[in-house]
KOLROFI-204273 format. One record per residue (C-alpha): residue in three letters; chain; z, y, x. Coordinates in pm, 1 decimal. Last residue first. Layout:
<sites>
+-----+-------+----------+----------+----------+
: res : chain :        Z :        Y :        X :
+-----+-------+----------+----------+----------+
: Ala :     A :        Z :        Y :        X :
...
+-----+-------+----------+----------+----------+
</sites>
This chain:
<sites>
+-----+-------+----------+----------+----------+
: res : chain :        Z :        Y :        X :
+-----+-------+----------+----------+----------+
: Unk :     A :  -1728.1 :   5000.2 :   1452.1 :
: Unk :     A :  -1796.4 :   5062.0 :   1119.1 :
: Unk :     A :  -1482.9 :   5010.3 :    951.7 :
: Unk :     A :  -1483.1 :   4835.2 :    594.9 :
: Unk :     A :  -1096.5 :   4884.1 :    447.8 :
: Unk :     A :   -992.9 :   4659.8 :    159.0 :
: Unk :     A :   -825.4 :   4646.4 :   -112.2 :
: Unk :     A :   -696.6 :   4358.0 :   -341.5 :
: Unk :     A :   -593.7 :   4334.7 :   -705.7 :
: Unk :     A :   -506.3 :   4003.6 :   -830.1 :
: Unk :     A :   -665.7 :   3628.3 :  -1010.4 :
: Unk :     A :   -549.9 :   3267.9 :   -846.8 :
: Unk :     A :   -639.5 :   2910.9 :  -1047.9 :
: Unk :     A :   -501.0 :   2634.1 :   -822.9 :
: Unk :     A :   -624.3 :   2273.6 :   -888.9 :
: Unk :     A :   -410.2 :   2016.9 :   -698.0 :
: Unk :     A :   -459.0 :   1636.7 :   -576.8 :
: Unk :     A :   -181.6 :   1479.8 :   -504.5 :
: Unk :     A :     50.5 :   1500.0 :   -198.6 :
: Unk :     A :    134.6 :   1382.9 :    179.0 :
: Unk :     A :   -100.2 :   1076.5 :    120.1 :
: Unk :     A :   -396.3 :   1289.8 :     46.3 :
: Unk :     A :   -548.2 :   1416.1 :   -279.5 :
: Unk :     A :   -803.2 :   1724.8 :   -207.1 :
: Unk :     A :   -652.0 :   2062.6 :   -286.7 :
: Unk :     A :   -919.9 :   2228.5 :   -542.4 :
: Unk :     A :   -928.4 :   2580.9 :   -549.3 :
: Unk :     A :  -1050.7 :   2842.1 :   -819.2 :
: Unk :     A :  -1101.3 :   3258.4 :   -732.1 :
: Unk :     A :  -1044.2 :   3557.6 :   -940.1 :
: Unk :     A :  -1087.1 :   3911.7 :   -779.9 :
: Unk :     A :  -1070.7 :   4225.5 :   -877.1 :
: Unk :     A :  -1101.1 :   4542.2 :   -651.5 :
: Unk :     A :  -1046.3 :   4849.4 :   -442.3 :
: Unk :     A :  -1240.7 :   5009.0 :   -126.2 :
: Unk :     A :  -1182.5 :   5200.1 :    159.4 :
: Unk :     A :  -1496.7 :   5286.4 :    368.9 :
: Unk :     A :  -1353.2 :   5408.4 :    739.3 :
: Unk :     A :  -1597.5 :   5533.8 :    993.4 :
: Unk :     A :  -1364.4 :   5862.7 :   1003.5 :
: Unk :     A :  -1341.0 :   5877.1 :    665.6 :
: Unk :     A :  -1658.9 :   5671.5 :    498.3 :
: Unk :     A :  -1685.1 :   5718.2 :     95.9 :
: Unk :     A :  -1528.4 :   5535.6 :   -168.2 :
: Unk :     A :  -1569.3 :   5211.5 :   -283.4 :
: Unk :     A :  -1605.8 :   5000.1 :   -590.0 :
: Unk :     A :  -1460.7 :   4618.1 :   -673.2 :
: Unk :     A :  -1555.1 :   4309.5 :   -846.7 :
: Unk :     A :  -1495.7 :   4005.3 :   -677.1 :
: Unk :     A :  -1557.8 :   3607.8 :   -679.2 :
: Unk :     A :  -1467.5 :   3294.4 :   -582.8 :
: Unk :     A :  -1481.7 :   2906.3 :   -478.7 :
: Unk :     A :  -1239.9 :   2759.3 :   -275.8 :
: Unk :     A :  -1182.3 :   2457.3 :   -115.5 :
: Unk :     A :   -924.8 :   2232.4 :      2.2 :
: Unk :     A :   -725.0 :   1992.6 :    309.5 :
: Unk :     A :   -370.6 :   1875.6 :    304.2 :
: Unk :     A :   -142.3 :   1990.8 :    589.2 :
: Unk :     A :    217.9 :   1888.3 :    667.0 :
: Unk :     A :    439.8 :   2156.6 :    591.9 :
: Unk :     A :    634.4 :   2037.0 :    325.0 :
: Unk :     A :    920.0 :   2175.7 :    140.8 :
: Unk :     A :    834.6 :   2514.1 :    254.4 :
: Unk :     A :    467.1 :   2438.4 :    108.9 :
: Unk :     A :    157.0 :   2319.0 :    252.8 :
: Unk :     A :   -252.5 :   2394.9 :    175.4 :
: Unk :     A :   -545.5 :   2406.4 :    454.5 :
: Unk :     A :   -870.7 :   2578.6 :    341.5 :
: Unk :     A :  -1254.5 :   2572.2 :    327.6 :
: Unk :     A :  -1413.6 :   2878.4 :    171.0 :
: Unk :     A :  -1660.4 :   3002.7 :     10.9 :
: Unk :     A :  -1713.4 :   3368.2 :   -171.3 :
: Unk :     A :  -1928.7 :   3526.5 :   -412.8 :
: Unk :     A :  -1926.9 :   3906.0 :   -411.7 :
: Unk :     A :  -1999.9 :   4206.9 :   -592.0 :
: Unk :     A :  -2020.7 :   4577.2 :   -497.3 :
: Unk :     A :  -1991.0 :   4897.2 :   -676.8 :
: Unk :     A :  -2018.6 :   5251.2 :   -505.7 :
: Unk :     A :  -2409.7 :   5184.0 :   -464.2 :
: Unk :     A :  -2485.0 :   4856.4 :   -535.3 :
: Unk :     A :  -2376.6 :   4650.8 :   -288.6 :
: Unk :     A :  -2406.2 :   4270.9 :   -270.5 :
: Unk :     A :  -2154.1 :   4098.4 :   -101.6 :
: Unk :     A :  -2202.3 :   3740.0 :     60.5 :
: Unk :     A :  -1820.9 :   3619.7 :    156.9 :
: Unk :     A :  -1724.1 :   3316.4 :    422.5 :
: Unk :     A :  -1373.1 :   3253.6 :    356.8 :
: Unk :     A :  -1158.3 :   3031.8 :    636.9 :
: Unk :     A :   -839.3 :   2947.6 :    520.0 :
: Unk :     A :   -455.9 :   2902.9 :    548.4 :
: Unk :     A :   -299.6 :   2893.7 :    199.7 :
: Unk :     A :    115.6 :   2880.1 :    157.3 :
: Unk :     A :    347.0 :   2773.2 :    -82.3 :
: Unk :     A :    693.2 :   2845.5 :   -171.6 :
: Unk :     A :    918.1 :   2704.6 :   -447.6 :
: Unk :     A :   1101.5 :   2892.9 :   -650.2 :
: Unk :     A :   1385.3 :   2679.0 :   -807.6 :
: Unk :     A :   1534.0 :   2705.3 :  -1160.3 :
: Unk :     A :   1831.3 :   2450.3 :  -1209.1 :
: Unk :     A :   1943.0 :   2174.5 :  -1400.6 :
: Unk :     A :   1697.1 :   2096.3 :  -1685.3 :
: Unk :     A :   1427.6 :   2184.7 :  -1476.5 :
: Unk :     A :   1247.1 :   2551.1 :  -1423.1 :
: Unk :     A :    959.1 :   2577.5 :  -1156.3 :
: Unk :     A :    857.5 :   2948.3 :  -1110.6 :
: Unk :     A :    624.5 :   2943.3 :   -790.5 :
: Unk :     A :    599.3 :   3163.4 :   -493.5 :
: Unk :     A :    284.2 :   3256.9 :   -326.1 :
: Unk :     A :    174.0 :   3333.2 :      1.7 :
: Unk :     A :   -173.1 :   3381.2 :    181.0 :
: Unk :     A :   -364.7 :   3387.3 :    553.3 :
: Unk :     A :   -685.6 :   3421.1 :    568.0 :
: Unk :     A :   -966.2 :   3403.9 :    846.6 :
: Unk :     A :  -1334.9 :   3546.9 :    886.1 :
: Unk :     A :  -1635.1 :   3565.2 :    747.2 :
: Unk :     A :  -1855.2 :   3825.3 :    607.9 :
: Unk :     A :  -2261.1 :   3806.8 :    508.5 :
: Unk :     A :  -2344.0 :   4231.3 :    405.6 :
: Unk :     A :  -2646.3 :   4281.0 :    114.6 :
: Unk :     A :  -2762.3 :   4560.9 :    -76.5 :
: Unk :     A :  -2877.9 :   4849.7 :    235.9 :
: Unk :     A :  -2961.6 :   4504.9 :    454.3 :
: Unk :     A :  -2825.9 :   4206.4 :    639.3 :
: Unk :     A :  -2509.9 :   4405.2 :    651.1 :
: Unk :     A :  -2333.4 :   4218.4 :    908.5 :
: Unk :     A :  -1946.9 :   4159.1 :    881.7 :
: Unk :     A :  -1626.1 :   4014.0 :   1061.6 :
: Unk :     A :  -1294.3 :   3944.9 :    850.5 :
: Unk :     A :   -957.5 :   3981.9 :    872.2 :
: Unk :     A :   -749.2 :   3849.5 :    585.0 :
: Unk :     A :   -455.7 :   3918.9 :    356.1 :
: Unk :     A :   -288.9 :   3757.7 :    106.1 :
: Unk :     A :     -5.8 :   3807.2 :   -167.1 :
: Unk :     A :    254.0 :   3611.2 :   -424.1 :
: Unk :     A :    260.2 :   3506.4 :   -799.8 :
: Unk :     A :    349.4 :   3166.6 :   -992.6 :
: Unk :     A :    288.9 :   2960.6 :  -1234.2 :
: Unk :     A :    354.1 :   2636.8 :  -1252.4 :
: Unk :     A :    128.9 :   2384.4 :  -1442.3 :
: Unk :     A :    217.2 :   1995.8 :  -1432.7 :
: Unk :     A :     49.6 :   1700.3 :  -1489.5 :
: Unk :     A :     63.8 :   1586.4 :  -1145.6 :
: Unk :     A :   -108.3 :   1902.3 :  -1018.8 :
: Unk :     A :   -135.2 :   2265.1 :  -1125.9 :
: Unk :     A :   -107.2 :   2575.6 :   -991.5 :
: Unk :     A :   -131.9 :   2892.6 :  -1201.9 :
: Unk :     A :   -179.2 :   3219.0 :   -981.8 :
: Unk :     A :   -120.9 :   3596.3 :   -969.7 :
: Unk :     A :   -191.6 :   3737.2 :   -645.8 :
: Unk :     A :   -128.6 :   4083.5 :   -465.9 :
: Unk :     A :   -369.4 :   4242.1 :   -223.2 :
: Unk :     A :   -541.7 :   4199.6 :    151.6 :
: Unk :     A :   -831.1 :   4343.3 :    324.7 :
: Unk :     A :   -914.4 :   4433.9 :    702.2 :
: Unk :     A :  -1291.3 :   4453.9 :    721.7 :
: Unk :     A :  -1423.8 :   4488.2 :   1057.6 :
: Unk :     A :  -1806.6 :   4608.2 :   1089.5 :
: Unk :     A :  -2160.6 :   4519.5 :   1206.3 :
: Unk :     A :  -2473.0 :   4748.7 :   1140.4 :
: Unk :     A :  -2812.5 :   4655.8 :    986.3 :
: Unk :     A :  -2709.7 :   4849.5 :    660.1 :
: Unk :     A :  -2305.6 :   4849.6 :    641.1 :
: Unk :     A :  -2337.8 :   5163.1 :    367.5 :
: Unk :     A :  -2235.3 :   5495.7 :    365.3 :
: Unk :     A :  -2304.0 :   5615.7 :    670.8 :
: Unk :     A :  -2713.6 :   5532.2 :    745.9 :
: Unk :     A :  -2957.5 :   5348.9 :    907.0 :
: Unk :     A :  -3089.4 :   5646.1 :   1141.9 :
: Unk :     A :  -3400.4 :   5508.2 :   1381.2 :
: Unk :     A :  -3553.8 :   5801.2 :   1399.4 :
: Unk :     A :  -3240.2 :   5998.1 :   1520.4 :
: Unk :     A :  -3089.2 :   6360.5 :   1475.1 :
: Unk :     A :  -2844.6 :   6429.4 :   1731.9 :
: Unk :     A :  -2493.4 :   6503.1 :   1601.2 :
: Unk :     A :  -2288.0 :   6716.1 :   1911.2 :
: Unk :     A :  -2412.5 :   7000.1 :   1773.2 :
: Unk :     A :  -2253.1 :   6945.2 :   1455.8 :
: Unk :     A :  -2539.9 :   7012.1 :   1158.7 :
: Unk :     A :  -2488.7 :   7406.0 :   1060.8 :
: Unk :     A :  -2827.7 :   7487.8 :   1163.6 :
: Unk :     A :  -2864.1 :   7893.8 :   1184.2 :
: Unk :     A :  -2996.7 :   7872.5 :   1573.2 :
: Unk :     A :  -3361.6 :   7708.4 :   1502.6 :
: Unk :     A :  -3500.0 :   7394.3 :   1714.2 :
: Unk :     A :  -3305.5 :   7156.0 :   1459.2 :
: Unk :     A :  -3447.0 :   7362.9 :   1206.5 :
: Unk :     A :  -3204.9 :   7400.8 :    923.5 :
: Unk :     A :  -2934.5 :   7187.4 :    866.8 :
: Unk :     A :  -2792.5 :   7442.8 :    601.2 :
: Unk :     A :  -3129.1 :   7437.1 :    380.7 :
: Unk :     A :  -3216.5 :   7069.8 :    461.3 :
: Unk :     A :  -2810.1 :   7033.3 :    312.2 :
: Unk :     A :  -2952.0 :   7226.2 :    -47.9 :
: Unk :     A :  -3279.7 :   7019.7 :    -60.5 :
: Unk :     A :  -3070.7 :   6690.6 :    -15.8 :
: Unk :     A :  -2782.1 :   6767.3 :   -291.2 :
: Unk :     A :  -3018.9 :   6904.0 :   -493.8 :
: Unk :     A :  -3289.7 :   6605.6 :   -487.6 :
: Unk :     A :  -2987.0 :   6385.6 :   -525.6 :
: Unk :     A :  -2878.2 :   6585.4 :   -840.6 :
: Unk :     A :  -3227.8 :   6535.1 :  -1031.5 :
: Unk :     A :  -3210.1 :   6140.0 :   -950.7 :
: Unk :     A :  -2906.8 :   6125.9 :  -1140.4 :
: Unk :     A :  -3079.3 :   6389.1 :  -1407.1 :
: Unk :     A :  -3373.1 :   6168.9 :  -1423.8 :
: Unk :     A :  -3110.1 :   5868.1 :  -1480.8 :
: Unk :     A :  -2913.1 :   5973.5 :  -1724.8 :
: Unk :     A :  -3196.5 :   6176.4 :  -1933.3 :
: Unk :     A :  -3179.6 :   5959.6 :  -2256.0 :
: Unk :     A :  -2804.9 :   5964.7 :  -2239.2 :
: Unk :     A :  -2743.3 :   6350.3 :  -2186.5 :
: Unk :     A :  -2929.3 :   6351.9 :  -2579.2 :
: Unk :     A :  -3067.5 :   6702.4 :  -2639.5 :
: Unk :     A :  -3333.5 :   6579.2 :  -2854.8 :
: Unk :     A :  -3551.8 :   6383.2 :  -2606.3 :
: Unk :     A :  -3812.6 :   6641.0 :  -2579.2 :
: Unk :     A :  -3541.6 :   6908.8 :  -2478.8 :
: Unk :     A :  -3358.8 :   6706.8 :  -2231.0 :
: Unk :     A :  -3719.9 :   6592.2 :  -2053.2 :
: Unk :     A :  -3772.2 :   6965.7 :  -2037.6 :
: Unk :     A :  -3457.7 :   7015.6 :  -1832.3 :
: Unk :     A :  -3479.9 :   6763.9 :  -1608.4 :
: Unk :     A :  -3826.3 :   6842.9 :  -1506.4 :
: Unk :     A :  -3888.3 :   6558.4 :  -1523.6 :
: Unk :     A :  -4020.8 :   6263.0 :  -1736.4 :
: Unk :     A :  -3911.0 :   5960.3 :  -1492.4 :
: Unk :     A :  -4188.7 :   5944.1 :  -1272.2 :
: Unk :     A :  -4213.0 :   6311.7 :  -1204.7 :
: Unk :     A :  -3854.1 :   6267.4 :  -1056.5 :
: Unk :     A :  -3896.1 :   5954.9 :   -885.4 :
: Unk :     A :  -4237.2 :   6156.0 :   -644.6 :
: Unk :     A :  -4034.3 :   6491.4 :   -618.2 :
: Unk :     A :  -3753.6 :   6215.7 :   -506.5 :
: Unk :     A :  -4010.9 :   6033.8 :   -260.8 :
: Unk :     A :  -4089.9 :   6416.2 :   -128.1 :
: Unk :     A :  -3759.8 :   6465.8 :    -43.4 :
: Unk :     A :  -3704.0 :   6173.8 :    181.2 :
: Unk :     A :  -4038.4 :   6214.7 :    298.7 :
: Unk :     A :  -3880.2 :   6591.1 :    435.4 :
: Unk :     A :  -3571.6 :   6417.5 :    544.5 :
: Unk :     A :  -3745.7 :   6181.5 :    748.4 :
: Unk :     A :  -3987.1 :   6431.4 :    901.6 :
: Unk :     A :  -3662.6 :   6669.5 :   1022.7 :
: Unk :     A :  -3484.5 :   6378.8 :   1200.9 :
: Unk :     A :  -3217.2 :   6226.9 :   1044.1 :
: Unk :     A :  -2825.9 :   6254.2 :   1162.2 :
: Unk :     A :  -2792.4 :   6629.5 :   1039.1 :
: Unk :     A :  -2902.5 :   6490.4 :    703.3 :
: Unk :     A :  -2618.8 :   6197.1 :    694.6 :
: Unk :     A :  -2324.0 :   6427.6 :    885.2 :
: Unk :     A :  -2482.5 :   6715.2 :    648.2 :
: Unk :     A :  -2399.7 :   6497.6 :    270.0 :
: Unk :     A :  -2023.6 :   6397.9 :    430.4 :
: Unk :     A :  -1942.0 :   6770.6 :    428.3 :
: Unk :     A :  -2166.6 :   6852.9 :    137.4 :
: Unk :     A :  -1972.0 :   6668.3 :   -113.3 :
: Unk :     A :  -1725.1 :   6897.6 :   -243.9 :
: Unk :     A :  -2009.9 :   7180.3 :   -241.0 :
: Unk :     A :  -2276.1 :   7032.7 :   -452.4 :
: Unk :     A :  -2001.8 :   6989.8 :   -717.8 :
: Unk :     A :  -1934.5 :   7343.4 :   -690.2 :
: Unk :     A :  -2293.9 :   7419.0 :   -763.9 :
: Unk :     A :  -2368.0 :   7186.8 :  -1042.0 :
: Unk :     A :  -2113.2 :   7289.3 :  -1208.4 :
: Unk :     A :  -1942.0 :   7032.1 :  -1384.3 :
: Unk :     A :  -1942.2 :   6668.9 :  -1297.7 :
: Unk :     A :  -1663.4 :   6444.2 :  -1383.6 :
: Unk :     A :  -1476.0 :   6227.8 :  -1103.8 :
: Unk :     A :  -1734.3 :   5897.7 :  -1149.6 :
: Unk :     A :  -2003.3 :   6177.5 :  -1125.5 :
: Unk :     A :  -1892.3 :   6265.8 :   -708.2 :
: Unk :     A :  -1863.0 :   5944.8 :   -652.8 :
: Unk :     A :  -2224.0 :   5866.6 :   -804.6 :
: Unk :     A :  -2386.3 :   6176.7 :   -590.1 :
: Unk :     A :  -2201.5 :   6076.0 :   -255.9 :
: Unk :     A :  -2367.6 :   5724.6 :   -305.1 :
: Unk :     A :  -2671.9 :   5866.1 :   -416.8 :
: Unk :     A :  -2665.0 :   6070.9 :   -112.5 :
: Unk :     A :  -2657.1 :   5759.5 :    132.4 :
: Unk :     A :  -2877.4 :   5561.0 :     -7.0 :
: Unk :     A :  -3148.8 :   5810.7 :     19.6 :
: Unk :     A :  -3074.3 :   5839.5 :    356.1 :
: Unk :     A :  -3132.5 :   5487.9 :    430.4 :
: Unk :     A :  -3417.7 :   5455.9 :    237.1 :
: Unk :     A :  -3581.5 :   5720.7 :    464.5 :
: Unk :     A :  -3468.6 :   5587.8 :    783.8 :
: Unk :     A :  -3570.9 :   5222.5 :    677.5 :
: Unk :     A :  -3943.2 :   5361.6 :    632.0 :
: Unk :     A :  -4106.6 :   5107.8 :    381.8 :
: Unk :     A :  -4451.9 :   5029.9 :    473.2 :
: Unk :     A :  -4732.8 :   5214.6 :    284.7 :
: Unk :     A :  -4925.1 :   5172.2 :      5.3 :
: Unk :     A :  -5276.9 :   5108.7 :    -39.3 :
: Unk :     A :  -5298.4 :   4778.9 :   -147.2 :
: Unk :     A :  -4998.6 :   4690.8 :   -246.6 :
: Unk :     A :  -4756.9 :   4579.9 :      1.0 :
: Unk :     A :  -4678.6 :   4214.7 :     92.5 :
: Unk :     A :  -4283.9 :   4109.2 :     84.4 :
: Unk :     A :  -4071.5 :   4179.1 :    419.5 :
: Unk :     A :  -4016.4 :   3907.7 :    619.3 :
: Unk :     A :  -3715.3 :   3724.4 :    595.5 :
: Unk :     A :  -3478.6 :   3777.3 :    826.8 :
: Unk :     A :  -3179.2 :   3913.3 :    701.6 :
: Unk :     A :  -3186.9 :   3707.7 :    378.9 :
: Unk :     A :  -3280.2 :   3355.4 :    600.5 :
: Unk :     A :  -2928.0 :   3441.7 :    796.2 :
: Unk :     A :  -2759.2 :   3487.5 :    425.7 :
: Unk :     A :  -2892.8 :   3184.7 :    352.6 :
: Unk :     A :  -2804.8 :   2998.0 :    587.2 :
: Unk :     A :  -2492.7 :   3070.5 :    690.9 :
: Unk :     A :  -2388.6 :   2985.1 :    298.4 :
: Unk :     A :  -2597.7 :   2618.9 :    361.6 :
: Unk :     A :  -2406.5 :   2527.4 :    672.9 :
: Unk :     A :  -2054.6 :   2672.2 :    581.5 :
: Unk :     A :  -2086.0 :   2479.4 :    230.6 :
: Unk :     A :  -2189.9 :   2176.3 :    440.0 :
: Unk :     A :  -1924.5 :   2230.6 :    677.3 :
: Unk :     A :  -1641.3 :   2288.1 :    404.0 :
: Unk :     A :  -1796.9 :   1926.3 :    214.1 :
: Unk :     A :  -1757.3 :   1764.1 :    537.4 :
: Unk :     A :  -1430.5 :   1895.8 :    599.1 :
: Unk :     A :  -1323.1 :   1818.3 :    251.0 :
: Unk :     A :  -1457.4 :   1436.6 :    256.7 :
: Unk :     A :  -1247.2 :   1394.6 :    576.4 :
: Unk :     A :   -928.7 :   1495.7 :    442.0 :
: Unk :     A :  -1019.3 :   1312.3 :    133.6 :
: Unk :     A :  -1134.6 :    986.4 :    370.2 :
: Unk :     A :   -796.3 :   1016.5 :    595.7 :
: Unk :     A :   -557.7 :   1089.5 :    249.6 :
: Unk :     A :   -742.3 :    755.1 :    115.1 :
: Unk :     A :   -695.6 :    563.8 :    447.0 :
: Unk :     A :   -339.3 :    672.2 :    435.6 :
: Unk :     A :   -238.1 :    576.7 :    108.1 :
: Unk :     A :   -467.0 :    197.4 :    205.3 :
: Unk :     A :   -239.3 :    147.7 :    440.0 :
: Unk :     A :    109.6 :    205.0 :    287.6 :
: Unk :     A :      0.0 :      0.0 :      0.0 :
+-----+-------+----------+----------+----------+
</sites>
């Protein structure tokens, strides 16, 4: 009996590792096939995408959105509390990106019904039916208005830094584009753990350290290490107890950005124990999180989400198999190093 307990913990202990290395394998994949896949054919008679362009772009609808998500007023004043960050992203272009720049916003604008305000007139005075000319309508602003106060980079009345060269080859601030970074992240959890026909539930807190590459201006592959707590509430005739258990693992994340909001699906293999118990019994994880950022501070991007996440703790001799459901708040802080 004693045998064949430890040749099943040996083959689920084994069985996790394999399925960890797959998952690793096929995750690695296809975030690596992401970053390199060529880009897709061009219609005839368009041209190639300049990254420098797109980048900047990116980067003032960011500022734009954060700026909306606060309650937009006057256009003016809300130009100002965002120009700081908007002339570190012009400054850092050259003078012929942030002139296509422009002229692919002229281009969105006349796309989408502008002017602005003869679109809101046609379309009954409705903000809603205009929501994303007049989006694209405040980007054009924000970037005319900083070319004004860069200026010539040849001219004296540029107000860029003149430390802050402008580049060909600029990628961006506000996003991990084609860039690595450290993310330090961590945040409360709630969690349910069952096994042996039992549900506790419980709550504690993680953190991890992870290393990213933004394969692109959507996409950024992580992976790192974890390390989490949480105590349970286990009541019995005689007593209450809180038992503690703890979560060792290795998460590999693929985030998709979209603007201040990003999503993410997440893998990971892990090793389980408890106070009681701190031999090791293998898992996995799968999970996912909402959450929205703010902008760079000093190559800093804090950000702020939800997460829910399900593991599996593979049956071994030490214990039985476990299912833990875990939901909380985390933040996080994306430095571009």
């Amino acid at each position: 009996m004693e045998r064949t307990a430890i040749v099943r913990g040996s083959t689920g202990k084994g069985l996790a590792l394999a399925w960890g290395a797959l998952a690793a394998i096929l995750f690695a994949a296809a975030a690596t096939a992401a970053g390199a896949a060529p880009p897709p054919a061009l219609p005839e008679g368009s041209t190639p995408r300049d990254l420098a362009v797109v980048s900047l772009l990116v980067d003032l609808e960011k500022m734009i959105e954060v700026q909306q998500s606060l309650g937009w007023t006057i256009d003016r004043y809300e130009l100002d509390e965002i120009m700081s960050p908007a002339l570190m992203s012009v400054c850092s272009a050259t003078p012929e990106t942030r002139a296509a720049a422009l002229a692919s916003l002229d281009r969105e604008i006349v796309e989408l019904g502008g002017p602005v305000e003869e679109a809101f007139q046609r379309r009954g005075g409705d903000l809603g039916e205009v929501e994303d000319l007049l989006f694209a309508t405040r980007v054009r602003a924000l970037l005319d208005e900083a070319m004004r106060r860069a200026g010539d980079t040849r001219g004296a009345s540029t107000e860029c830094p003149f430390w802050l060269r402008p580049s060909p080859s600029f990628r961006g601030r506000e996003t991990d584009a084609y860039r690595s970074t450290l993310n330090v992240e961590g945040g409360g959890i709630a969690v349910l753990e069952g096994a042996a026909g039992r549900v506790l539930p419980g709550a504690g807190g993680s953190g991890r350290l992870l290393l990213g590459h933004g394969l692109d201006e959507h996409w950024t592959f992580l992976a790192g290490g974890e390390f989490g707590g949480t105590a349970q509430f286990e009541q019995t005739e005689t007593k209450t107890r809180f038992p503690i258990s703890f979560t060792v693992a290795l998460p590999m994340v693929l985030r998709y950005h979209a603007r201040t909001w990003h999503y993410e699906g997440e893998l990971a293999s892990l090793a389980y124990f408890t106070q009681d118990d701190l031999r090791v019994s293998p898992g996995l994880r799968v999970g996912g999180l909402v959450g929205v950022s703010a902008l760079r501070v000093r190559g800093v991007m804090p950000w702020a989400g939800l997460g829910i996440a399900v593991e599996h703790v593979l049956e071994t001799y030490r214990r039985p198999a476990q299912w833990n459901l875990k939901t909380g708040a985390r933040v996080g802080f994306d430095w571009d190093f």
